[in-house]
C-alpha positions as CSV (number, residue, x, y, z in Angstrom):
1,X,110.0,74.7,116.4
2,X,113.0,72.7,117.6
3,X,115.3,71.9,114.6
4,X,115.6,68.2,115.5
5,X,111.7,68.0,115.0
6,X,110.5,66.8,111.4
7,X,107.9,69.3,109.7
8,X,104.1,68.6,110.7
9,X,103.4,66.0,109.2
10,X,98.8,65.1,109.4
11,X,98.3,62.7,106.8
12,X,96.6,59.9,107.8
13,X,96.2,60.8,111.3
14,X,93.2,61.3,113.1
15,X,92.9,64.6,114.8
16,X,90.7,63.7,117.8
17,X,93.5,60.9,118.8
18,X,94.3,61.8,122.4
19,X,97.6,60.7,123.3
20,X,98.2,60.8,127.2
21,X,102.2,61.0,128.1
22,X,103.7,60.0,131.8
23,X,106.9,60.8,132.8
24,X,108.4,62.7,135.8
25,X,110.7,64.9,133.6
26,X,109.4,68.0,133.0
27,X,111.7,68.4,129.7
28,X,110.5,64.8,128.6
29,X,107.3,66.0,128.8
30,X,107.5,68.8,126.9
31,X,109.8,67.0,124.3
32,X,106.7,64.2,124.1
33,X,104.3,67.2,123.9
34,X,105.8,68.8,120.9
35,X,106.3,65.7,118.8
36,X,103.2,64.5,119.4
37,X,101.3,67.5,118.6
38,X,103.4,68.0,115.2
39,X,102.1,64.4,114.3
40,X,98.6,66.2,114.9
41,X,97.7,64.5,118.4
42,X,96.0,65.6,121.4
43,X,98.6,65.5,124.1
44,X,97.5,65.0,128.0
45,X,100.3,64.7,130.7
46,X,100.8,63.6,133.7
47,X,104.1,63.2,135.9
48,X,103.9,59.9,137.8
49,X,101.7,57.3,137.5
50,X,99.5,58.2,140.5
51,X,98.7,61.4,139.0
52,X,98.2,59.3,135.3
53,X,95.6,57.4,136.8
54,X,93.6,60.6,137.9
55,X,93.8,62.0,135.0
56,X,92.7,58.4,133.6
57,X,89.3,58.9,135.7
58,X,88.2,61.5,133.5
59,X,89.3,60.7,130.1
60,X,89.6,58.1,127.4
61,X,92.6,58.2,125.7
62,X,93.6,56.7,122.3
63,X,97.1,55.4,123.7
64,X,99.4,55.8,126.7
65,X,103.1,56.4,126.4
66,X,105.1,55.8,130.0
67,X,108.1,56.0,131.6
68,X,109.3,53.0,133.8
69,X,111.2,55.0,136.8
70,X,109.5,57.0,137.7
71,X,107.6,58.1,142.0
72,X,104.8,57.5,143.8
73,X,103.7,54.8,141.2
74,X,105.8,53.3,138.4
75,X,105.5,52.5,134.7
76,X,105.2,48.8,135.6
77,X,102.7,49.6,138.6
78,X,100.7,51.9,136.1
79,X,100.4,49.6,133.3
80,X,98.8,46.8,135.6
81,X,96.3,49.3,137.4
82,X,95.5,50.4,134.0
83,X,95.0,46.5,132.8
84,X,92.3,46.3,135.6
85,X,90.0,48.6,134.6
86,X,87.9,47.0,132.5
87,X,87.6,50.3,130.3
88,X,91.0,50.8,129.7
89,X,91.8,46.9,129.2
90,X,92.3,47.5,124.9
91,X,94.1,50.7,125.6
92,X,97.6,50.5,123.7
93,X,100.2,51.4,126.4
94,X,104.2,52.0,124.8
95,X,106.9,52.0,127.2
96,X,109.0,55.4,126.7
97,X,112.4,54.4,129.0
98,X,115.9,54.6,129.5
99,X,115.9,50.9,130.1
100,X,116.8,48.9,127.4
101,X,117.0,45.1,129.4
102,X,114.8,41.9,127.7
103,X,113.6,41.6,132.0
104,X,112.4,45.1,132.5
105,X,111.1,44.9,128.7
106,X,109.6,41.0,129.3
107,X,108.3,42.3,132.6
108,X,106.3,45.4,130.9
109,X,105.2,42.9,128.3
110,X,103.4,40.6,131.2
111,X,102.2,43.8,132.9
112,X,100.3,44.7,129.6
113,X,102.6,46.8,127.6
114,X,101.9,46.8,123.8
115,X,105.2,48.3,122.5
116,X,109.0,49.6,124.1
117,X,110.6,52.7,123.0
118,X,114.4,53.1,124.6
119,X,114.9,57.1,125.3
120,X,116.2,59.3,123.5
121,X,113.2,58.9,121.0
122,X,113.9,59.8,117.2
123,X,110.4,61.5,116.2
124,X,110.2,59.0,113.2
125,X,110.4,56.1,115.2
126,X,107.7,57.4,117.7
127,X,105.5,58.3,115.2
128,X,106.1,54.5,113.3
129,X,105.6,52.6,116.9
130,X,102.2,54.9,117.2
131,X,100.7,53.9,114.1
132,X,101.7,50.4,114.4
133,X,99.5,50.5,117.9
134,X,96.6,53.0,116.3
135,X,96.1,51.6,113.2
């Protein structure tokens, strides 16, 4: 385990929450992955927001962390696809960026966005914008 990750830490959170993760960088990925799974989540990926909405087709997850910049189909252009599915309409969606403006934040909050995160993430304060949004 990476030395800047906190212990596992379970209490209080549901096993079977599925967490899905979108971003293009592999290492952001796998830095997502590993947190999240320390927290006791279900971790699904996905690298753009095209391939996000595939996996979507298939599976209901509890939350949706995304990247803004990202090909094919960005954070802004997944978060309103996702807002028109009628299935996926309550899902909590937290914004993972670099970007840290009040337009690109204001303009995830009108595409749907529940929450913004500014990259790099401290663990604690992933996990504390998660169970503000899950429970």
């Amino acid at each position: 385990m990476s030395p800047s990750l906190p212990p596992p830490r379970n209490e209080g959170t549901p096993v079977q929450s599925t967490i899905m993760t979108v971003d293009d960088s592999p290492s952001m990925r796998m830095l997502l992955k590993a947190a999240l799974t320390d927290l006791g989540y279900k971790v699904l990926e996905a690298e753009d927001g095209v391939h996000a909405l595939e996996r979507l087709d298939g599976a209901e997850p509890d939350l949706l962390i995304t990247d803004i910049n990202m090909p094919r189909l960005d954070g802004f252009g997944l978060i309103e696809r996702v807002r028109e599915q009628d299935r996926l309409r309550n899902l909590p969606i937290l914004v993972l960026t670099t970007e840290s403006s009040d337009e690109k934040k204001q303009r995830a909050r009108s595409a749907g966005a529940t929450g913004w995160i500014v990259k790099p993430f401290h663990p604690d304060k992933l996990a504390a914008a998660i169970r503000r949004v899950l429970h």
